[in-house]
ZADO-1210 file (C-alpha; in nm, 4 decimals, padded with zeros to 6 digits):
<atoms>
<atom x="-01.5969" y="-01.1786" z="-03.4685" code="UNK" pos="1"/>
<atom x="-01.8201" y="-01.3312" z="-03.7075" code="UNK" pos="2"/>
<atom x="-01.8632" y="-01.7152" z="-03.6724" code="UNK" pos="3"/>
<atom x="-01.7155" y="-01.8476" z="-04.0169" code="UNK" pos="4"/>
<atom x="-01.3900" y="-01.6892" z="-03.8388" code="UNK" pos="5"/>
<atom x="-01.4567" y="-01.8109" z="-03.5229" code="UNK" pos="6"/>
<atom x="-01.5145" y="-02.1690" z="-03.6863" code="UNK" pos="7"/>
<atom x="-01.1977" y="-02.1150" z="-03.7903" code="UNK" pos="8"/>
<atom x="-00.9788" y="-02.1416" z="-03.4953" code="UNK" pos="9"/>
<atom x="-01.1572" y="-02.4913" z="-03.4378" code="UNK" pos="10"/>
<atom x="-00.8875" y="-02.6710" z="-03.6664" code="UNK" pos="11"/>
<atom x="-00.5913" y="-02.5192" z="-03.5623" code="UNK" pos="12"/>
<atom x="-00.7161" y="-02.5993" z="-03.1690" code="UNK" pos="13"/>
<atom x="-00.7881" y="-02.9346" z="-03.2111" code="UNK" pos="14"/>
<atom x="-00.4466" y="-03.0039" z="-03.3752" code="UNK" pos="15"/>
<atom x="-00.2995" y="-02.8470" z="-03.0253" code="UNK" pos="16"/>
<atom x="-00.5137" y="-03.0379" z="-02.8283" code="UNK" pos="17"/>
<atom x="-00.3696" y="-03.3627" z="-03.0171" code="UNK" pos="18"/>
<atom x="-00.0135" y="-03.2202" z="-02.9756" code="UNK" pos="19"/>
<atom x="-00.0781" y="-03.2015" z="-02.5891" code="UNK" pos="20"/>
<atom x="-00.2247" y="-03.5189" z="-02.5673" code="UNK" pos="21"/>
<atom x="00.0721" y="-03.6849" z="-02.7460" code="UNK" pos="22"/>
<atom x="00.3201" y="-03.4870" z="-02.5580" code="UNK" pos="23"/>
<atom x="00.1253" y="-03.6251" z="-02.2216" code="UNK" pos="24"/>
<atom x="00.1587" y="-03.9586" z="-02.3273" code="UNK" pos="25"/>
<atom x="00.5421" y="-03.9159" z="-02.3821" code="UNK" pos="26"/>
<atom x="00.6131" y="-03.7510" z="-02.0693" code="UNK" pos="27"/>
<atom x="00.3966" y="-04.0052" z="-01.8531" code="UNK" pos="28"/>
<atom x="00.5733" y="-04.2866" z="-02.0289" code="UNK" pos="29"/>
<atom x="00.9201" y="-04.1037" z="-01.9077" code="UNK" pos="30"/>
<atom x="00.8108" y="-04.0600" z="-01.5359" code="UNK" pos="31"/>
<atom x="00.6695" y="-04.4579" z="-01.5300" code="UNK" pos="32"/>
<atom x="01.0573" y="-04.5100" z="-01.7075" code="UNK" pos="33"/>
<atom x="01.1810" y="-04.2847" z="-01.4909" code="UNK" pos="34"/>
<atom x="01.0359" y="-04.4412" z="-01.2076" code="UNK" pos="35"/>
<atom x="01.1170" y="-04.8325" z="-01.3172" code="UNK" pos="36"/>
<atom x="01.4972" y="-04.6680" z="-01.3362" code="UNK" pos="37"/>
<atom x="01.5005" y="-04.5052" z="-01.0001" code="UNK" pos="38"/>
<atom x="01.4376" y="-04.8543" z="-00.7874" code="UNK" pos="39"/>
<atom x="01.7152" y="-05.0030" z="-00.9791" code="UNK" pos="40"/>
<atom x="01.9682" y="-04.7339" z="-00.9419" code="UNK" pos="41"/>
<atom x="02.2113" y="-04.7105" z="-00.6571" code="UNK" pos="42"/>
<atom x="02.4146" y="-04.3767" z="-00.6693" code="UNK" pos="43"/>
<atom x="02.2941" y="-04.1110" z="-00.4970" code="UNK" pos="44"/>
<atom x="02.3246" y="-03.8499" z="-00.7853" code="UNK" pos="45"/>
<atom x="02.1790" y="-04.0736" z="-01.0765" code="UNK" pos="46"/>
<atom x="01.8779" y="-04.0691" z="-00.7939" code="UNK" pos="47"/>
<atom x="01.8861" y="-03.6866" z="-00.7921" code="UNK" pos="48"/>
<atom x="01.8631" y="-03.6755" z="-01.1424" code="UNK" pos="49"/>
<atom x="01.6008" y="-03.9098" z="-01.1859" code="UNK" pos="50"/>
<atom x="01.4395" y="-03.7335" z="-00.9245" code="UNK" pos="51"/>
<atom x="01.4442" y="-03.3677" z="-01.0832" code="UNK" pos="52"/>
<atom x="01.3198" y="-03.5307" z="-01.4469" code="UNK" pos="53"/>
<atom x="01.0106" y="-03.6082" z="-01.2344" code="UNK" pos="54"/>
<atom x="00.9596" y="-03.2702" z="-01.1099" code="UNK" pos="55"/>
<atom x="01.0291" y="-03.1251" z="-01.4153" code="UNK" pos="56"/>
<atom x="00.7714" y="-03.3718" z="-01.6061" code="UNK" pos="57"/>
<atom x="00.5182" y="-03.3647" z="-01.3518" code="UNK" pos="58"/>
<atom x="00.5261" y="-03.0370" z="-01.3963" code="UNK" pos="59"/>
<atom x="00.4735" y="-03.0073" z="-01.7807" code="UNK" pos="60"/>
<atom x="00.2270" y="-03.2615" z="-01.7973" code="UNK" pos="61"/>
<atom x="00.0578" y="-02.9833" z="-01.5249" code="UNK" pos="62"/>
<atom x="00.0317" y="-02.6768" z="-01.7808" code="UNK" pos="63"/>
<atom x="-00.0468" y="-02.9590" z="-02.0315" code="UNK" pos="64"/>
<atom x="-00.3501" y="-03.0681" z="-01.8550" code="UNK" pos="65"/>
<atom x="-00.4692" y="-02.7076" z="-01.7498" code="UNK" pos="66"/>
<atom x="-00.3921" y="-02.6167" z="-02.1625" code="UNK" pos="67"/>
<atom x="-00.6260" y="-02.8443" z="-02.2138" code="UNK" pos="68"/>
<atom x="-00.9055" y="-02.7297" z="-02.0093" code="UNK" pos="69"/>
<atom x="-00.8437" y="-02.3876" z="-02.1733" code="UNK" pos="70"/>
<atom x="-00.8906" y="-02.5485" z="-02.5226" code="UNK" pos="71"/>
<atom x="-01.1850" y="-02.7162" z="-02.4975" code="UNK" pos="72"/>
<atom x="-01.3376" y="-02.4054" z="-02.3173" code="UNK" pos="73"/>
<atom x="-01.1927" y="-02.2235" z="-02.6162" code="UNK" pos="74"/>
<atom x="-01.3768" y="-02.4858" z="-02.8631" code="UNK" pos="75"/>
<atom x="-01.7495" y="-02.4365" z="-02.6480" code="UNK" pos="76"/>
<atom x="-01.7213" y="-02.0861" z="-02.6857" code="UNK" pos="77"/>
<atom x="-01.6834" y="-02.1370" z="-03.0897" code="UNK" pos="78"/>
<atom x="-01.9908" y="-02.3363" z="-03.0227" code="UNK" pos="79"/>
<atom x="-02.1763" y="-02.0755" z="-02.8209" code="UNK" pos="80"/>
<atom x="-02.0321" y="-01.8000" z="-03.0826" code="UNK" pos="81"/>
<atom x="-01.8486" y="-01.5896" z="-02.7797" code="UNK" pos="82"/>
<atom x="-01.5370" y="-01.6951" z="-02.8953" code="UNK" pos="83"/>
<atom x="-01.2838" y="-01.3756" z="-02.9407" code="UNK" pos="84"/>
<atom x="-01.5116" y="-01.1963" z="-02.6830" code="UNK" pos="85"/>
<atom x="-01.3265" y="-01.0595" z="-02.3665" code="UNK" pos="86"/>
<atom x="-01.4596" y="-01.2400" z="-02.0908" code="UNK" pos="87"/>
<atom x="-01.3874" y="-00.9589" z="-01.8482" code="UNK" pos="88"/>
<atom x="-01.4839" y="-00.6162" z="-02.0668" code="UNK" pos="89"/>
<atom x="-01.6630" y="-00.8056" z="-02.3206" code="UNK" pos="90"/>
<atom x="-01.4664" y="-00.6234" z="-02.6373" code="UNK" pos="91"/>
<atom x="-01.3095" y="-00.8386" z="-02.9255" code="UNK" pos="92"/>
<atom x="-00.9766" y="-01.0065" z="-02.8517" code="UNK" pos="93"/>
<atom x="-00.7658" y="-00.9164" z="-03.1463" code="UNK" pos="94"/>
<atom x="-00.6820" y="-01.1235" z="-03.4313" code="UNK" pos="95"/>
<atom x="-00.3143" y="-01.0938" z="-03.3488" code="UNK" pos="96"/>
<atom x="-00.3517" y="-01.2073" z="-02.9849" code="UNK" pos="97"/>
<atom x="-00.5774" y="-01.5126" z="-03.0816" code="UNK" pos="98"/>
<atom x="-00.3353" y="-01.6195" z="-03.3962" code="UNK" pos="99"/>
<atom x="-00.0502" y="-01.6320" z="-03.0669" code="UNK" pos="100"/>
<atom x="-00.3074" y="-01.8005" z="-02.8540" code="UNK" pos="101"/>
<atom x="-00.5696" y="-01.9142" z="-02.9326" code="UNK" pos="102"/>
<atom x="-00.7256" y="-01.9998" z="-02.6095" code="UNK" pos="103"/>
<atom x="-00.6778" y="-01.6568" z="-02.4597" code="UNK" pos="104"/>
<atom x="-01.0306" y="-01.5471" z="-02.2775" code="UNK" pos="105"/>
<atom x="-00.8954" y="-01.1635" z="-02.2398" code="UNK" pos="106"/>
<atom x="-00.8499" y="-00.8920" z="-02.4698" code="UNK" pos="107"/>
<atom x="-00.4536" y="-00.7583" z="-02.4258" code="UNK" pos="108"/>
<atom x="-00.5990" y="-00.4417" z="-02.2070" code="UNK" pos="109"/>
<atom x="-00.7737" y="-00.6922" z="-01.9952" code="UNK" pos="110"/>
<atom x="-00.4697" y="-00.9500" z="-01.9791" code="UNK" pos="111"/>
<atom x="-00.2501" y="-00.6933" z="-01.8743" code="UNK" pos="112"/>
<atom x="-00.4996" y="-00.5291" z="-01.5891" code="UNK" pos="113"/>
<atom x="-00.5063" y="-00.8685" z="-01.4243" code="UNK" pos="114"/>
<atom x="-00.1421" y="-00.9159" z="-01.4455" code="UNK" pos="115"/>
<atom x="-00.0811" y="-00.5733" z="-01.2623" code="UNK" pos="116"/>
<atom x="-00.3528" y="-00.6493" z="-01.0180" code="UNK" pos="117"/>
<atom x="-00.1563" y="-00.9819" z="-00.9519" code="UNK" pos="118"/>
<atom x="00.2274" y="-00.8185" z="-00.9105" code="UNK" pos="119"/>
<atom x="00.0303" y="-00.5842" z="-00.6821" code="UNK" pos="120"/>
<atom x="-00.1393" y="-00.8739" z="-00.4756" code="UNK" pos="121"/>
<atom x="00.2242" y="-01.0198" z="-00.4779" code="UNK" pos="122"/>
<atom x="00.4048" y="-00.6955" z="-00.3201" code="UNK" pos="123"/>
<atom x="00.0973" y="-00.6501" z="-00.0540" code="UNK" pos="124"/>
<atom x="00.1712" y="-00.9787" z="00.0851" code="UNK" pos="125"/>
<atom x="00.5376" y="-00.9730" z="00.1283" code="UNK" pos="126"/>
<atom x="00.4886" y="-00.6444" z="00.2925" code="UNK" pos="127"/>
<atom x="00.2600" y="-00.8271" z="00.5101" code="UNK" pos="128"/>
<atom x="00.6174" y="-00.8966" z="00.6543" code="UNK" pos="129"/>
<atom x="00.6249" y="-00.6631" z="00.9313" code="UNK" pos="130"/>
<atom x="01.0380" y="-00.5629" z="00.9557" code="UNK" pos="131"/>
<atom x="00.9711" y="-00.3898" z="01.3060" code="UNK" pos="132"/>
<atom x="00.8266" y="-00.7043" z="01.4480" code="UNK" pos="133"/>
<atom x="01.1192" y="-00.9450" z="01.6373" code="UNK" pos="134"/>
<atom x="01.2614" y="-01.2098" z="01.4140" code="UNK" pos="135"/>
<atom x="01.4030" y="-01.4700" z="01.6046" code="UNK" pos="136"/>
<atom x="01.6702" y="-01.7352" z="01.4117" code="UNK" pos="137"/>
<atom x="01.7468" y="-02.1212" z="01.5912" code="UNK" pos="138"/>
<atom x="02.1148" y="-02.1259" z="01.6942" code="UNK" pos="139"/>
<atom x="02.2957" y="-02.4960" z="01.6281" code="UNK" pos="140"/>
<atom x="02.1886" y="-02.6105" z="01.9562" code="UNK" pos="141"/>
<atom x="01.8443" y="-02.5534" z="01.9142" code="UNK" pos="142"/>
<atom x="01.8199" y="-02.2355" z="02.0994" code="UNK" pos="143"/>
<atom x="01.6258" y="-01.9509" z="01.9766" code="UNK" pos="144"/>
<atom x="01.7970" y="-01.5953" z="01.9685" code="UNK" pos="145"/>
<atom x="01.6576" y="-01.2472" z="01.8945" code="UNK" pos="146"/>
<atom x="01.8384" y="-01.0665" z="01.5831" code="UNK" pos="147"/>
<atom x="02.0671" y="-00.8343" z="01.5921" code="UNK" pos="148"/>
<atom x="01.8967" y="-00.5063" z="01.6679" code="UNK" pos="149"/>
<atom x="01.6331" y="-00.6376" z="01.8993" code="UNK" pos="150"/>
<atom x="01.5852" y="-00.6563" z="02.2688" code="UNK" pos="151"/>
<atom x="01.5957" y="-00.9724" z="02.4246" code="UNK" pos="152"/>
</atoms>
């Protein structure tokens, strides 16, 4: 990708960046609400919910915070002039793929290799799982019991 079209992508990620920030700012203004609401409430459920807008929040500003990491690695490469280059095969990440995200460090080949690799890392470990080996489940009074199928 030549660099007058890497350049640019800078606009269009710096307006994200300031959309993230913003959004940041919102949702840690809800949790410090959120929190100032919780010590005043007294039912149980209005707790709950409070409770689960925090997760949900904490969790957005997350993926906010790592988007942002991505985006201003995604402005240094402009910088460098890599930007659009695979970081794995080191082909150009199409036009297409970059318009959708514009952050994105692997061509769609690449993206896609990694993402097998990963359901396949998933499966391996829960077949780590052995069935044949003994499971053993607490009864109410504590007890342990072999299951059903096992010898005791």
């Amino acid at each position: 990708m030549e660099i007058r079209e890497q350049k640019g992508f800078w606009p269009g990620l710096e307006e994200l960046r300031r959309q993230i920030v913003a959004r940041q700012q919102k949702i840690r203004s809800s949790i410090s609400q959120n929190e100032f609401i919780e010590d005043r409430v007294l039912d149980d459920s209005d707790k709950a919910g409070a409770n689960s807008r925090l997760s949900v929040n904490a969790g957005l500003c997350e993926q906010d915070s790592l988007n942002l990491v991505k985006i201003k690695e995604a402005i240094a490469r402009i910088d460098r002039g890599t930007f659009g280059d695979c970081l794995k095969c080191e082909e150009s990440i199409s036009l297409p793929r970059l318009q959708a995200v514009p952050f994105a460090v692997l061509c769609i080949r690449c993206q896609e290799e990694e993402e097998r690799q990963s359901r396949v890392s998933a499966r391996e470990i829960r077949l780590d799982d052995d069935p044949a080996e003994p499971k053993e489940e607490l009864l109410g009074t504590g007890r342990k019991r072999k299951k059903a199928g096992t010898s005791q």
